[in-house]
VOLO-512019 format. One line per field, with one value per residue (C-alpha): residue number from 0; x, y, z; residue in three letters; chain. Coordinates in nm, 4 decimals. Layout:
k = (NUM,...)
xx = (X,...)
yy = (Y,...)
zz = (Z,...)
r = (ALA,...)
c = (A,...)
This chain:
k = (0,1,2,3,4,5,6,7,8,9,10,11,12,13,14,15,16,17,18,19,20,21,22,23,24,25,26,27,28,29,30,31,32,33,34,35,36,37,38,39,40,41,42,43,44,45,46,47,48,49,50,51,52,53,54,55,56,57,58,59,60,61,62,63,64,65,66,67,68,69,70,71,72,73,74,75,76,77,78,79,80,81,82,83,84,85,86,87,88)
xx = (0.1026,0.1637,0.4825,0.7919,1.0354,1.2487,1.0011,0.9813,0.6259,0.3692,0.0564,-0.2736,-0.2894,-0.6977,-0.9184,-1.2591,-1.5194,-1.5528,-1.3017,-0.9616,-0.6819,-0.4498,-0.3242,-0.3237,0.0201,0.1295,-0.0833,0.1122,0.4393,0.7408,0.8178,1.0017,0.8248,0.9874,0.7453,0.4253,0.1486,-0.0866,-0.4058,-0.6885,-1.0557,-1.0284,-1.0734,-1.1902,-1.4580,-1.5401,-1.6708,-1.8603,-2.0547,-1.9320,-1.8314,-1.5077,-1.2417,-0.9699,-0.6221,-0.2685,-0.1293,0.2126,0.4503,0.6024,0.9242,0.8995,1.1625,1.0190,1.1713,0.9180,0.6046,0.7092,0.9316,1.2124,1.3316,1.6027,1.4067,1.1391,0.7588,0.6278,0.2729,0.0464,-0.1059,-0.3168,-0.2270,-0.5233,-0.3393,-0.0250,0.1825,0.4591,0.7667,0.8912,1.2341)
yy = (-0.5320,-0.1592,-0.2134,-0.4263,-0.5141,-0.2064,0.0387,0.3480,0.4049,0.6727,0.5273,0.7076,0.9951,0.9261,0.9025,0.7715,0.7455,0.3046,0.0607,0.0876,-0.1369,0.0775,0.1707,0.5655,0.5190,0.4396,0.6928,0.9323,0.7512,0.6408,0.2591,0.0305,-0.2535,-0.5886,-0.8048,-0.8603,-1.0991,-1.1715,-1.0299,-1.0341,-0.8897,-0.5739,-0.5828,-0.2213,-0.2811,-0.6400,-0.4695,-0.2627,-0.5559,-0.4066,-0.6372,-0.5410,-0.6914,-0.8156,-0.5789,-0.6433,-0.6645,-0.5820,-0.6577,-0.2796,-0.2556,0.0996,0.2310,0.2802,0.6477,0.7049,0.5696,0.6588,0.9428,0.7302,0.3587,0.2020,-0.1232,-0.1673,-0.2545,-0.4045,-0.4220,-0.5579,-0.3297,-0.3287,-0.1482,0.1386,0.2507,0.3268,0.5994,0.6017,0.8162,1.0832,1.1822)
zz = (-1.2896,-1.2781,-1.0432,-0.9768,-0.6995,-0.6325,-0.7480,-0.4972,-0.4253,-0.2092,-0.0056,-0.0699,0.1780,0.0942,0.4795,0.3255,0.5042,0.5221,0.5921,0.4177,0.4509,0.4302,0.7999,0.8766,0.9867,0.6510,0.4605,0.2050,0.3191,0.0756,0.0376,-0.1788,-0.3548,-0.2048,-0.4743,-0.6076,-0.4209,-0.7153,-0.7776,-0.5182,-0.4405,-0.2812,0.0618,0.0966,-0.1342,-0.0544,0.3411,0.1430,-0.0124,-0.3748,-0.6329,-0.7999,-1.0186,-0.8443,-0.8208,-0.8000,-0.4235,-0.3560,-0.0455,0.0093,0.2557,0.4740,0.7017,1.0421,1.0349,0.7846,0.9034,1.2785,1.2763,1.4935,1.4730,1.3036,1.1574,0.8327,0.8279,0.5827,0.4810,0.1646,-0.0401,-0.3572,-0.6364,-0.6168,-0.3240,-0.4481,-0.6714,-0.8094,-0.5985,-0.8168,-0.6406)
r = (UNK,UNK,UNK,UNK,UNK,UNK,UNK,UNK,UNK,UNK,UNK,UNK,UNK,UNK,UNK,UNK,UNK,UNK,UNK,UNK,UNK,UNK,UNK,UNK,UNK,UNK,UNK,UNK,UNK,UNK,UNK,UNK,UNK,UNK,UNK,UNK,UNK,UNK,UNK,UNK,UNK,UNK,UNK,UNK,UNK,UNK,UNK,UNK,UNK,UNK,UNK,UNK,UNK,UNK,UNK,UNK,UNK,UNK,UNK,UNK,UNK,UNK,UNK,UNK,UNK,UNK,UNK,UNK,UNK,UNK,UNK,UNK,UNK,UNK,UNK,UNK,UNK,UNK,UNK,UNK,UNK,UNK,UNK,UNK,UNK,UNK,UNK,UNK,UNK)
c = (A,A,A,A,A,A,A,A,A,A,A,A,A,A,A,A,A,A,A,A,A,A,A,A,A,A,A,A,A,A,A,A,A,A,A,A,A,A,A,A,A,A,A,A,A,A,A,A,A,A,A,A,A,A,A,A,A,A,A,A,A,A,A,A,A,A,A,A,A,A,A,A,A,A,A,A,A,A,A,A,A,A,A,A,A,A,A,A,A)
C-alpha cells in the first residue's frame, strides 16, 4: 500500500469520459488518509467490463471547506489508490 493513515493526499482532477467513482466534487481536492480498506477490483474499470488487478482503497477524511467552499464539518469518501497523489505542502 502506497499510503498510510495521516498521509495528506490530492484526488485526480482527471473527467474521463466513463464512469468514475470518484465524485466531481472531490476532484483535485486535499484530504487526509483516515486508513486503508484493503484491496478491491476497480470499480471504474469493472463498468467498463475490463478486467484489472485489484488496488488498494483508502478511507480519506476532507474538510467540507474544501470540497464545498463553506461548512464547518468533514466528508469522507473511499477511494482507490489510482486516484490519489501525494500533497506536497
Amino acid at each position: 500500500m502506497r499510503f498510510t493513515p495521516g498521509d495528506r493526499v490530492r484526488t485526480t482532477r482527471a473527467d474521463p469520459p466513463h464512469h468514475t467513482r470518484v465524485p466531481r466534487y472531490a476532484r483535485g481536492a486535499v484530504g487526509v488518509v483516515l486508513e486503508p480498506q484493503g484491496v478491491h477490483p476497480v470499480a471504474d474499470d469493472r463498468a467498463r467490463g475490463l478486467q484489472t488487478p485489484p488496488e488498494p482503497v483508502y478511507t480519506v477524511r476532507f474538510t467540507a471547506c474544501e470540497l464545498f467552499g463553506d461548512g464547518d464539518h468533514h466528508v469522507t469518501l473511499d477511494v482507490w489508490e489510482r486516484h490519489l497523489d501525494p500533497e506536497r505542502s
